[in-house]
GUNUTI-531512 format. One record per residue (C-alpha): x, y, z. Coordinates in steps of 0.02 Angstrom, whole numbers, padded with zeros to 5 digits, always signed. Example, Ala and Ser with C-alpha at 12.3 -4.5 7.8 and 13.67 -1.06 7.14 Angstrom:
// GUNUTI-531512
+00615-00225+00390/+00684-00053+00357/
// end
This chain:
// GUNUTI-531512
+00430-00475+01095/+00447-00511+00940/+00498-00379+00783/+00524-00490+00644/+00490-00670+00601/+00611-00740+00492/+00592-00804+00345/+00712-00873+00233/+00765-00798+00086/+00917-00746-00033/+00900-00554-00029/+00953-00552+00135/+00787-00491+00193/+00778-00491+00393/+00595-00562+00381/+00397-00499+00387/+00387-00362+00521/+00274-00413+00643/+00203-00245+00673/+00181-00235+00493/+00070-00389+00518/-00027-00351+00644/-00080-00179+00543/-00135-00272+00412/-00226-00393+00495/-00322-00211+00554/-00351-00151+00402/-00401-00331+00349/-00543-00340+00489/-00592-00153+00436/-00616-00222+00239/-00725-00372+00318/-00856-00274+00437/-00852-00089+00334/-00957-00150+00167/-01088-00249+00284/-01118-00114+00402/-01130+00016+00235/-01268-00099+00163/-01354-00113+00323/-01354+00068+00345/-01429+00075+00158/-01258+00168+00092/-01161+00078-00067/-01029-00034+00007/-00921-00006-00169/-00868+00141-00077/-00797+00026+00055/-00629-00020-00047/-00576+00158-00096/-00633+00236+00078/-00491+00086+00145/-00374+00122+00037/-00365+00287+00066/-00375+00259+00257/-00231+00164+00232/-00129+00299+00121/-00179+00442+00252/-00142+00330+00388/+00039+00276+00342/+00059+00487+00262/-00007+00562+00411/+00083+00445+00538/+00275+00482+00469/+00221+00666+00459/+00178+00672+00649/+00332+00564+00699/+00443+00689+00613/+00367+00839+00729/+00383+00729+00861/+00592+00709+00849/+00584+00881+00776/+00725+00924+00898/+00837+00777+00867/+00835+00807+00681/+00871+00988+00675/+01004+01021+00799/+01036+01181+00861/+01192+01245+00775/+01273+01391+00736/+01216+01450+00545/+01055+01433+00431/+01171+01286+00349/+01243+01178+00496/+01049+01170+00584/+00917+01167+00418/+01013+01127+00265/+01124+00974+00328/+00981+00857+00364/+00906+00906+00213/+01058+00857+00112/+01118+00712+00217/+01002+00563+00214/+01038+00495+00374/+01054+00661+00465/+01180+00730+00600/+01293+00579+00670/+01207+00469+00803/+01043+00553+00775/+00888+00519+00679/+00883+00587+00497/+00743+00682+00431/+00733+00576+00245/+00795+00416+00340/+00639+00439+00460/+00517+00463+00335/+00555+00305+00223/+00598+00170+00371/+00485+00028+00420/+00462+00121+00610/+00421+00271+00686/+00220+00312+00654/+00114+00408+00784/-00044+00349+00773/-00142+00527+00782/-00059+00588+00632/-00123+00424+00550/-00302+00456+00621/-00311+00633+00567/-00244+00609+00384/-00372+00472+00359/-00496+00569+00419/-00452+00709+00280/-00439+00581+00129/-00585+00507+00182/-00685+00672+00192/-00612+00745+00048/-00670+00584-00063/-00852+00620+00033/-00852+00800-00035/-00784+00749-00196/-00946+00610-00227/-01075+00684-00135/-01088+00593+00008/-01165+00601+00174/-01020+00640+00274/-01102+00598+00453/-01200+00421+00398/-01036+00364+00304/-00928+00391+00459/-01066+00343+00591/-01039+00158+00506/-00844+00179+00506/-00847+00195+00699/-00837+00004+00745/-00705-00044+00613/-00618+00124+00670/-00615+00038+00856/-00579-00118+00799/-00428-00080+00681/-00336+00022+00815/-00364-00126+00947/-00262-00223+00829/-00145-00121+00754/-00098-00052+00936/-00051-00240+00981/+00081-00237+00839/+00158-00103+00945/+00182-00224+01090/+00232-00375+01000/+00354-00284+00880/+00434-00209+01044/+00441-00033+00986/+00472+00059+01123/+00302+00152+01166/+00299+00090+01347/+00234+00156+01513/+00336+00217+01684/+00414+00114+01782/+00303+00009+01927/+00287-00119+02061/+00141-00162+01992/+00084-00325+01944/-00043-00351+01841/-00080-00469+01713/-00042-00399+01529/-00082-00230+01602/+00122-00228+01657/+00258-00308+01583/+00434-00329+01600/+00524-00207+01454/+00676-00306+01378/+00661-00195+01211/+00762-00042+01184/+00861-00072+01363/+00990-00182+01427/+00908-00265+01568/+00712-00286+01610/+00606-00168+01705/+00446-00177+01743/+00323-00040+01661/+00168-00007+01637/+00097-00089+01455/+00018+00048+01383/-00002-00020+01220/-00129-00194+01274/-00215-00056+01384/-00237+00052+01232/-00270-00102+01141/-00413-00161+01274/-00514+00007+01298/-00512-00014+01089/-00573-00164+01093/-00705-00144+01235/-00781+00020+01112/-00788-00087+00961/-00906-00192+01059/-01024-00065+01112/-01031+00014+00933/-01038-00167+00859/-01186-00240+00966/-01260-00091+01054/-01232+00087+00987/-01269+00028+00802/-01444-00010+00830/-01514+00130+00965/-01557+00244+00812/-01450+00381+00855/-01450+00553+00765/-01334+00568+00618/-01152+00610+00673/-01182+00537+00870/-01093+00382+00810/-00938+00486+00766/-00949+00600+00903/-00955+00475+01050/-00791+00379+00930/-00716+00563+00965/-00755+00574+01152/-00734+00392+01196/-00572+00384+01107/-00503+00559+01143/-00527+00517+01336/-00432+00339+01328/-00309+00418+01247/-00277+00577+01350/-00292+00441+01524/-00151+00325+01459/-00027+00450+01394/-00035+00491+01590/+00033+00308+01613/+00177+00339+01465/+00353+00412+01453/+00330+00541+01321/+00400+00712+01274/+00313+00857+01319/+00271+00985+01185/+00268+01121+01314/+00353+01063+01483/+00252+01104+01645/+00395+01068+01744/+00580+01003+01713/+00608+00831+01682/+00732+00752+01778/+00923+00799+01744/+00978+00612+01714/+00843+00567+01580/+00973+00465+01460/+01107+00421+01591/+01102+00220+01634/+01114+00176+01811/+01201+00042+01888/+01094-00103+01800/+01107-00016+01624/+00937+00051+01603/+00887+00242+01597/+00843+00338+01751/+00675+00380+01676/+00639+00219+01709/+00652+00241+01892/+00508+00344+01931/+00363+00446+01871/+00403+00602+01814/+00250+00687+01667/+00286+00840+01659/+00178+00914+01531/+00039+00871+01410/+00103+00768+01233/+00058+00802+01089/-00047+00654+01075/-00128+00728+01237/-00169+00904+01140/-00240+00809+01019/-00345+00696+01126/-00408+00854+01215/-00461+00932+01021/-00545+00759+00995/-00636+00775+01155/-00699+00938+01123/-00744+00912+00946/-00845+00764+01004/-00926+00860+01131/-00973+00999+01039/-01052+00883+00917/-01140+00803+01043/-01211+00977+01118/-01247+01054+00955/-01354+00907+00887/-01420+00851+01057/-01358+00688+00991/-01372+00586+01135/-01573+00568+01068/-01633+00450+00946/-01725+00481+00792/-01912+00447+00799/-01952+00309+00700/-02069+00329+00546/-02240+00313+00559/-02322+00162+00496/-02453+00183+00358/-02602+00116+00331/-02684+00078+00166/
// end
């Protein structure tokens, strides 16, 4: 894996991030597919550019915010005194010693949860909707496939960069579905690579919206309901597959979490061990229903009837 390719300079300027890359090259493929499908749909593709933009903004906003109430506990230890536990890593820009910073977090090149990202682009987005009028469901029936196809690509920046969001250990051996982790540990392990399977279920609903989904005249809003469902499940399935935190443990984890064993690597990385949903998981469960209720509501699993022809 690769996190930066080098490039020489005189700054001293480690090189272009490669995860960096790869999220452009998403939003790149979402600026190429978003104005066609918005004049096919008969909507103005000169919204196309702003509704990116701002997809972008809430994407990289909403992200960092996520991330930060994700290592909520690392960045506000638990001290004695209002000062020692809120007030130092507001003052200190790198935080407690050995531990993440809250301002350090928020302006470095890592650390962005992609549901944060998804939400606060949903809320730019809507808000410019509101703001001109728009028809809220047709606009983001057409940004379902670039939706699908922008996280299938951004999500492989998270595998080539190397950063971190792997699966459980396994014996396991499958072709790109497991790898062998020589990132953020001393020695290799194989684990399960959540990121190319997050990546291919992407992919795989970018091609049904593309070439199928597009064209069956659904109801207004089924489009972005079924992105909801379809997503929301993937999502939910994998985190299964991935060591995360849970926001509210079902059981304990196990005592030696951070403690290397005899090869150098974690104990985690021994053995499965979920023990509650993530936060990624609550989410995907809100999507789910959202979707669902959408679906229900609008019986939008029907097509529209097409218009009757008339004759002169």
């Amino acid at each position: 894996m690769i996190d930066r390719i080098p490039i020489p300079n005189p700054f001293g300027w480690e090189g272009l991030s490669t995860f960096s890359l790869l999220m452009m090259l998403a939003f790149l493929a979402a600026s190429y597919l978003l104005p066609r499908e918005f004049q096919r749909k008969g909507l103005n593709p000169e919204h196309s550019d702003t509704l990116i933009f701002l997809g972008i903004l809430g994407t990289l906003v909403g992200a960092k915010i996520f991330f930060i109430f994700e290592i909520w506990d690392q960045i506000f230890v638990d001290l004695p005194g209002y000062d020692g536990k809120y007030l130092y890593p507001l003052t200190h820009f790198r935080g407690f010693p050995g531990r993440p910073g809250l301002w350090s977090s928020l302006f470095s090149g890592g650390g962005l949860v992609f549901y944060g990202g998804l939400l606060f682009g949903w809320l730019f987005v809507t808000i410019y909707f509101v703001k001109h009028k728009l028809d809220i469901g047709n606009h983001l029936d057409a940004i379902a496939p670039s939706m699908c196809l922008g996280y299938s690509i951004g999500r492989l920046g998270c595998f080539v960069s190397g950063d971190g969001c792997y699966g459980f250990a396994t014996d396991a051996n499958i072709p790109l579905l497991t790898f062998t982790f020589h990132g953020a540990h001393p020695s290799g392990v194989p684990v399960w690579n959540t990121p190319v399977i997050e990546s291919f279920f992407a992919f795989l609903f970018f091609l049904y919206f593309q070439y199928y989904a597009r064209y069956q005249n659904f109801r207004k809003w089924s489009l972005a309901a079924q992105f909801f469902v379809l997503h929301g499940t993937a999502r939910l399935v994998i985190e299964f597959l991935r060591v995360n935190k849970a926001v509210i443990p079902f059981f304990d984890p196990p005592n030696l979490v951070n403690i290397p064993d005899s090869s150098g690597n974690p104990q985690f990385l021994k053995g499965y061990y979920w023990h509650g949903f993530s936060q990624s998981q609550y989410i995907s469960l809100a999507l789910v229903a959202f979707g669902a209720l959408l679906m229900i509501r609008g019986s939008l699993w029907k097509k529209e009837e097409p218009m009757p022809e008339v004759h002169q």
